[in-house]
C-alpha positions as CSV (number, residue, x, y, z in Angstrom):
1,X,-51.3,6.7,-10.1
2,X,-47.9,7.3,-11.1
3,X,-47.0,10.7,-12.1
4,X,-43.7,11.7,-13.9
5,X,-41.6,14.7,-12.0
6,X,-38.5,13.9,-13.8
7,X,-39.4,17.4,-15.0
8,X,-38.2,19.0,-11.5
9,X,-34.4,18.1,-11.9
10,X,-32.1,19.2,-14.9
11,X,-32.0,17.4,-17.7
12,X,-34.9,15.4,-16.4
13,X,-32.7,13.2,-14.1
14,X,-33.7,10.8,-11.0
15,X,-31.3,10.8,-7.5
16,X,-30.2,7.6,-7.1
17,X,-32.0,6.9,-3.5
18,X,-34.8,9.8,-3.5
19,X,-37.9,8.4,-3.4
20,X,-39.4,11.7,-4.6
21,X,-43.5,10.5,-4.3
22,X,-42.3,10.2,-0.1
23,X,-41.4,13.6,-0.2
24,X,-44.1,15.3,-2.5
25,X,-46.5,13.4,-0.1
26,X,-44.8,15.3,2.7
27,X,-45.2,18.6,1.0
28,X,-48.9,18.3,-0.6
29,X,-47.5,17.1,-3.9
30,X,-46.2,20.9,-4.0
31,X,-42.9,20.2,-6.1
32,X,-41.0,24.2,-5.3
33,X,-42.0,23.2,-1.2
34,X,-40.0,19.7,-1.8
35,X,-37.4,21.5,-4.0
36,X,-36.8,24.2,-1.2
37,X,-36.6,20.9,1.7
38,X,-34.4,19.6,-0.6
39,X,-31.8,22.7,-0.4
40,X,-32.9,23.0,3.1
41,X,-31.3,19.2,3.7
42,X,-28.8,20.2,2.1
43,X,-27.9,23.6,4.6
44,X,-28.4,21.6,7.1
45,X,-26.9,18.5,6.5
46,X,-23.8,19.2,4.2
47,X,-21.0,19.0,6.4
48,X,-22.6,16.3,8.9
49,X,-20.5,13.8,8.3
50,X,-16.9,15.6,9.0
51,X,-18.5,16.9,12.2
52,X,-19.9,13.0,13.2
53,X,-16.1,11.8,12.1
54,X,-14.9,14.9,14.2
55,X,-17.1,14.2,17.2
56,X,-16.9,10.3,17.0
57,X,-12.8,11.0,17.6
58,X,-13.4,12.6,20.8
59,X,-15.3,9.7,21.9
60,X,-18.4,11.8,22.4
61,X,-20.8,9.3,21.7
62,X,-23.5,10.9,23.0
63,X,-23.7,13.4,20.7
64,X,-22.5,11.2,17.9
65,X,-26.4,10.0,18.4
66,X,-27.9,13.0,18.3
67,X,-26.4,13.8,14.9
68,X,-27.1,10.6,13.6
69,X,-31.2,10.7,14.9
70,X,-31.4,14.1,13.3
71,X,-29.9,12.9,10.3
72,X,-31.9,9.7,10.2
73,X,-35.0,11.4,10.8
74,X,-35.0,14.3,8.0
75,X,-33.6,11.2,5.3
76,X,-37.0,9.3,6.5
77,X,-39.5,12.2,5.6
78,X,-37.8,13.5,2.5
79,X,-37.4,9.6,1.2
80,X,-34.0,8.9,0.8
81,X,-34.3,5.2,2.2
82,X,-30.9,4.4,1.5
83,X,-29.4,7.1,3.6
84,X,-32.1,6.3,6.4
85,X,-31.0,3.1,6.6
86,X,-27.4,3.2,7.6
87,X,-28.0,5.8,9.3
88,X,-30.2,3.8,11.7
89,X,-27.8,1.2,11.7
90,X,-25.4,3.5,12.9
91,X,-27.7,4.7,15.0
92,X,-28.3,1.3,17.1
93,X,-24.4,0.8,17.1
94,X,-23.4,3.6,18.5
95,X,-26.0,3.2,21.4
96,X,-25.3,-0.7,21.5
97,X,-21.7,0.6,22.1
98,X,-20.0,-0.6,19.0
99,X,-16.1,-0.9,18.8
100,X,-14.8,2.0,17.3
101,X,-13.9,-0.7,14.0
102,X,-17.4,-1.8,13.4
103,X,-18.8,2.2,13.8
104,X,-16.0,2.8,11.3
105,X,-17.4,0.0,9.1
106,X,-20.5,1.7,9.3
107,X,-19.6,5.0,9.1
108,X,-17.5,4.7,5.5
109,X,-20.6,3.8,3.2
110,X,-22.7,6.2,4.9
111,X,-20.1,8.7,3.9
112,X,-20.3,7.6,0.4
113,X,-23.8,7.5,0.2
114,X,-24.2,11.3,1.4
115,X,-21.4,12.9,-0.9
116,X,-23.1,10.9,-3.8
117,X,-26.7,12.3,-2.5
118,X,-25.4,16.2,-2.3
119,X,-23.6,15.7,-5.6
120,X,-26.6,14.4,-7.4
121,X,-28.9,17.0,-5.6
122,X,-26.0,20.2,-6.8
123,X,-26.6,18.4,-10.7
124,X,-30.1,17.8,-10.3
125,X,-32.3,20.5,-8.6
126,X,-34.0,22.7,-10.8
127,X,-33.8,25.8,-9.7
128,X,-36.8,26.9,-7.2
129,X,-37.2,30.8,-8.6
């Protein structure tokens, strides 16, 4: 059954690449628990990708996949497929050993894809209080 909660963002907007049924089933269907994930992700994840750019100039690729795992890992659960995705191709290249051009190639669209998430998530969330 599909159940409309359009009503938990303003203006009753979707987020382009938030699968929000993945997350409510995460949550117990409890939509403030999601919201507060949501804001959560978004502590925890906001300036990933200037310190993976950052990291990924020192050549430190270890840690390079440790930020991406996390990352891909918290985008799986909350259903944001999109973001999951490159980040697990990123993932792989990095431990495939990549040339620094195709990471970069990889690297780029994931960075568009999580300043258009945060800026839809700032617009969107409803406030949690």
């Amino acid at each position: 059954m599909d159940v409309d909660h359009s009503h938990m963002f303003n203006n009753n907007c979707t987020i382009h690449g938030l699968d929000i049924s993945v997350g409510l089933d995460l949550v117990g269907g409890q939509i403030e628990d999601f919201i507060a994930l949501l804001n959560i992700f978004m502590e925890h994840h906001g300036d990933d990708m200037t310190k993976l750019e950052s990291i990924l100039e020192k050549g430190d690729t270890h840690n390079a996949i440790l930020l991406t795992h996390s990352l891909r890992g918290s985008t799986s659960v909350l259903g944001m497929s999109e973001i999951y995705t490159q980040a697990n191709e990123l993932e792989v290249a990095l431990k495939a050993g990549y040339s620094k051009i195709a990471i970069n190639k990889l690297v780029v669209p994931l960075s568009l894809t999580m300043a258009k998430m945060f800026q839809d998530l700032k617009l969107g969330l409803t406030s949690s209080h």
